[in-house]
C-alpha positions in Angstrom: 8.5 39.3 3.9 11.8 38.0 3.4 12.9 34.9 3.6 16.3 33.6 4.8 18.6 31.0 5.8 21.5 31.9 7.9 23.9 29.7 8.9 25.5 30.4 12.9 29.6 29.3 13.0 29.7 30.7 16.7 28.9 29.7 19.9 27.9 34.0 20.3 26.0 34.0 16.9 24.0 31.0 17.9 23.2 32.4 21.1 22.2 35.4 20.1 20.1 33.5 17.4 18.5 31.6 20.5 17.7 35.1 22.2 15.7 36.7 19.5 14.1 33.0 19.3 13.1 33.2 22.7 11.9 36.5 23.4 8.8 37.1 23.7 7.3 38.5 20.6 11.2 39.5 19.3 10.8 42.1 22.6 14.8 42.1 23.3 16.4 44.6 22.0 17.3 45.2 19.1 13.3 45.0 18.2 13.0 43.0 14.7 10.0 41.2 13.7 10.8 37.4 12.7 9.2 34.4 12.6 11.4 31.6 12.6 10.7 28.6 10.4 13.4 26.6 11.7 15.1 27.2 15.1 18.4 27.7 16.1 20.0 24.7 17.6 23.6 24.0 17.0 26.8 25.5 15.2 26.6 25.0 11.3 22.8 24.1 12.0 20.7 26.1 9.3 18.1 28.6 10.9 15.5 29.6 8.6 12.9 32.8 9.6 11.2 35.7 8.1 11.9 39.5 8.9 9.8 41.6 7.7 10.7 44.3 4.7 10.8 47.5 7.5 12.8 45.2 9.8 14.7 43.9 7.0 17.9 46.7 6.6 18.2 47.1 10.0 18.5 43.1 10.7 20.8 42.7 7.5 22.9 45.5 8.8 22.9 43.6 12.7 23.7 40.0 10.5 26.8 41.5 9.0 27.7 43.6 12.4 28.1 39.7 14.2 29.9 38.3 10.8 26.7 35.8 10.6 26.7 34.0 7.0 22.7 34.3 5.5 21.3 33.7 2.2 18.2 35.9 1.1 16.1 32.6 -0.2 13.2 35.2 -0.9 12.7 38.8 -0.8 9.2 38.9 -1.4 7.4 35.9 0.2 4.4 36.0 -1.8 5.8 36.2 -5.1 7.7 33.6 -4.2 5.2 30.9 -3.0 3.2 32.0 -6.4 5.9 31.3 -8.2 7.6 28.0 -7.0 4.6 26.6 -5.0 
């Protein structure tokens, strides 16, 4: 899993943020698997989730598609939590 922390400017990026929040089980299109750690709320408000490494090109490609700033804390979960935990 990869974790990151992306960071919505727009009123459209954070929207769209709030979409894939609240679909059920990510269902909207496009279909990414995430688990949010912590939820979008406001502009400049830092979003933390998960996407999983077969989701992951796809969702970096969609991220730089909508100009939406993220930082790749992790790229392997595990090895991370071992590591710094």
């Amino acid at each position: 899993m990869n974790l990151l922390r992306l960071n919505p400017r727009t009123e459209k990026q954070l929207n769209w943020l709030r979409e894939l929040y609240s679909s059920d089980t990510n269902s909207a299109p496009p279909f990414f698997n995430l688990d949010f750690w912590q939820p979008p709320s406001n502009i400049g408000a830092l979003v933390d989730l998960t996407v999983s490494p077969i989701d992951a090109p796809a969702f970096f490609g969609e991220l730089r598609h909508r100009e939406l700033d993220y930082l790749v804390i992790a790229d392997n979960l595990e090895e991370f939590r071992i590591n710094y935990f």
